[in-house]
C-alpha positions in Angstrom: 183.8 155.3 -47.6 187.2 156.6 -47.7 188.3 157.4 -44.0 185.6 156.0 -42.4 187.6 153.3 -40.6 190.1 155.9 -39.2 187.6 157.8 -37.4 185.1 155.6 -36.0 185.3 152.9 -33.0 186.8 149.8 -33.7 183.6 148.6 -32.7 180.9 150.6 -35.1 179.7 148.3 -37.6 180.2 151.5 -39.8 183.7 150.8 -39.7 183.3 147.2 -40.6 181.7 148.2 -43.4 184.3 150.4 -44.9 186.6 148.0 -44.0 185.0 145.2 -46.2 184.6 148.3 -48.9 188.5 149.0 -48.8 188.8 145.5 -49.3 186.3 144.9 -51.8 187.6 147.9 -53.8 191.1 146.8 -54.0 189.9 144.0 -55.9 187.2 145.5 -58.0 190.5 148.0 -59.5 192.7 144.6 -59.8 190.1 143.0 -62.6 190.9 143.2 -66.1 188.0 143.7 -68.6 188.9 140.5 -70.3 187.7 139.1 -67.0 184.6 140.5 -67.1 182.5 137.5 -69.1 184.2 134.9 -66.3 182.2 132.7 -64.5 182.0 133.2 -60.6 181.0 130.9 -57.5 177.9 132.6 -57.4 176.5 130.7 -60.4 174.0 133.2 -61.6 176.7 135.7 -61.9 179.4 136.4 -64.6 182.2 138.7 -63.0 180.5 141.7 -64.7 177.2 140.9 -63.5 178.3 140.1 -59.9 180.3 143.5 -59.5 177.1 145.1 -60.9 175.3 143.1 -57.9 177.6 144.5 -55.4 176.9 147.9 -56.6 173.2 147.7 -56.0 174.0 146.0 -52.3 175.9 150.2 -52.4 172.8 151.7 -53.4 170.2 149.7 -50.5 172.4 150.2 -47.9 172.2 153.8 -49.0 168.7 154.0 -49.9 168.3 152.1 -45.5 170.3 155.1 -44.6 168.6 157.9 -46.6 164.8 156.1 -45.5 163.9 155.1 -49.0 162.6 152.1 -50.4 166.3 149.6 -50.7 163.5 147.0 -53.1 162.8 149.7 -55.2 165.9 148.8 -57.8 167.0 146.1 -59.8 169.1 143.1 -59.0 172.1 144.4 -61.4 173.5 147.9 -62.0 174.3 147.5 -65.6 176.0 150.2 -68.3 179.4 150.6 -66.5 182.2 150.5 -69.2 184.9 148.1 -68.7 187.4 150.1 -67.4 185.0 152.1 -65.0 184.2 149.5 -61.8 186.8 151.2 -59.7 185.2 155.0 -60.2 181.8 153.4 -59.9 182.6 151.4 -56.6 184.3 154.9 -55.1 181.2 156.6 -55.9 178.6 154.1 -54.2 181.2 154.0 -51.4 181.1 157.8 -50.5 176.9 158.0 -51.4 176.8 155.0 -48.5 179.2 157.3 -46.3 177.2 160.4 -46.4 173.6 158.2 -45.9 175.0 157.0 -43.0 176.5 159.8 -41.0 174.7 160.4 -38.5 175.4 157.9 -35.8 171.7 157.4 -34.8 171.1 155.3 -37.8 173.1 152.5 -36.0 169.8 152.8 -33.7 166.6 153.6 -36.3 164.7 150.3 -36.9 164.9 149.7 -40.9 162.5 147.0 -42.8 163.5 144.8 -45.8 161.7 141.8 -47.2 163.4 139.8 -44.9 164.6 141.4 -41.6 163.1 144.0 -39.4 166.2 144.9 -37.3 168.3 148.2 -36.3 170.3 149.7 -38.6 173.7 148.0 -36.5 172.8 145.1 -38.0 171.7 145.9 -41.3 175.2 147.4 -41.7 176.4 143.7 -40.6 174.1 141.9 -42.5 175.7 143.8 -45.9 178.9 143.8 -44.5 178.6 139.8 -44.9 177.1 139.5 -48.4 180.1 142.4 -49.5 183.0 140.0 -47.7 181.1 137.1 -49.6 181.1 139.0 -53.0 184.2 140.0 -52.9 185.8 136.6 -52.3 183.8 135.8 -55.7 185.1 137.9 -57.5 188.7 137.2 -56.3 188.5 133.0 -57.4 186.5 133.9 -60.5 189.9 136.4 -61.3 192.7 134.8 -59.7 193.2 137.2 -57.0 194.8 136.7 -53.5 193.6 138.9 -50.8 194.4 140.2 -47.2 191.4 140.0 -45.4 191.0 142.2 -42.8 190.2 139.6 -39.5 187.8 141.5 -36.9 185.9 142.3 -40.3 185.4 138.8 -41.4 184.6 137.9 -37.8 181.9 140.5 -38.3 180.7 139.4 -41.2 180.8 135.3 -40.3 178.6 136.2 -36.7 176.1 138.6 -39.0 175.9 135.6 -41.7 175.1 132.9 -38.8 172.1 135.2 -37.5 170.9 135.9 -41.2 170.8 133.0 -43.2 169.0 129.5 -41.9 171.0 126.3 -41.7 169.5 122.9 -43.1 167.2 123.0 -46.4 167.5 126.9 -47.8 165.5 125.1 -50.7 162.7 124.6 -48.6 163.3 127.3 -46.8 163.3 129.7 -49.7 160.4 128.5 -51.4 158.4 129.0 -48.2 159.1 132.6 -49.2 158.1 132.4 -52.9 154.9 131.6 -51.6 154.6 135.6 -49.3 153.6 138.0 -52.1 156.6 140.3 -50.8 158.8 137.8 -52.6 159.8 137.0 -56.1 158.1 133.6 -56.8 161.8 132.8 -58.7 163.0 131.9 -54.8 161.4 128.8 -55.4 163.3 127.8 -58.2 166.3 129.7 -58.2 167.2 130.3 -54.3 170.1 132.8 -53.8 172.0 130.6 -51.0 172.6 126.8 -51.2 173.0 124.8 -47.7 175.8 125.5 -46.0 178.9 123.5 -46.9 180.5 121.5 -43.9 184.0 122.8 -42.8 186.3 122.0 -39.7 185.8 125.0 -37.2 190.1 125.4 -37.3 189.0 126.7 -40.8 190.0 130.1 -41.6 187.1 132.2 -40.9 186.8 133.5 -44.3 186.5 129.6 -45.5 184.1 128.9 -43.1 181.9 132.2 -44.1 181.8 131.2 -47.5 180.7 127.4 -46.6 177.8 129.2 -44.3 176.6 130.8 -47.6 177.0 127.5 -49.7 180.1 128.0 -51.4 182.9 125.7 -51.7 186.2 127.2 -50.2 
């Protein structure tokens, strides 16, 4: 998803998206593998493990946009040699870009686990969990990064639709409990409760509190 954001509306959450993927990418190219085996804020997660994550999130938003199952995958892309995360991310990105060409996929209804929405807000949904992901990987290496505003705005409005406030323990093993779920939810839940920030935070801080980190 190259030029994506040069020909699209401002307001097309397909632009978003690339957006988060330029900025996600110029970070993925910035880590050295000696940085690989670090730990990240997403404590299941080493920095290899986590970009492999964010390669999968790639592969169901294309698998949405192509009508295939997005479950039907691991967690983790694995096998990617050390110095091949930046082809691997370009790769993904253009696969996403030609799954979601046509416009009327911003309209289709698509189904995960989860959500049952349009594909609009799928694209948001991912575009916050990419913003997220990428701000992981930038404190587990010591980055900086320009966030792109509007996009994190995006992704901060998507995040407060998608994730619950008040006990995601609870919350999540309530869905260990539906068959469509791994029981590990129960144990293991992906999100921790929100972290409390002042709302003059910068919206990228107060994203990452929303999904329980600590900015």
């Amino acid at each position: 998803m190259t030029n994506t954001e040069q020909t699209l509306a401002p307001t097309d959450p397909r632009a978003s998206f690339a957006q988060a993927v330029s900025t996600a990418r110029a970070i993925v190219a910035e880590v050295r593998p000696a940085q690989l085996t670090l730990p990240t804020p997403c404590p299941e997660h080493d920095v290899r493990s986590l970009l492999g994550h964010m390669l999968i999130v790639f592969r169901r938003i294309e698998a949405l946009g192509n009508g295939t199952d997005p479950m039907d995958m691991p967690d983790v892309v694995t096998g990617i040699a050390d110095d091949a995360w930046p082809a691997a991310f370009e790769q993904a990105a253009h696969q996403v870009q030609a799954a979601w060409t046509d416009s009327a996929m911003l309209d289709r209804v698509m189904v995960l686990p989860w959500a049952t929405a349009p594909g609009a807000a799928m694209l948001q949904m991912y575009t916050s969990e990419l913003t997220v992901h990428t701000w992981d990987i930038a404190v587990a290496t010591g980055q900086s990064v320009e966030w792109h505003e509007p996009t994190v705005q995006v992704a901060f409005r998507s995040a407060l639709q998608a994730l619950p406030s008040g006990d995601r323990e609870a919350y999540f093993a309530e869905m260990a409990a539906d068959p469509r779920f791994s029981p590990d939810l129960a144990v293991r839940p992906p999100f921790k409760n929100a972290v409390a920030v002042a709302d003059s935070a910068p919206t990228i801080d107060r994203l990452v509190a929303w999904y329980g980190r600590r900015p």
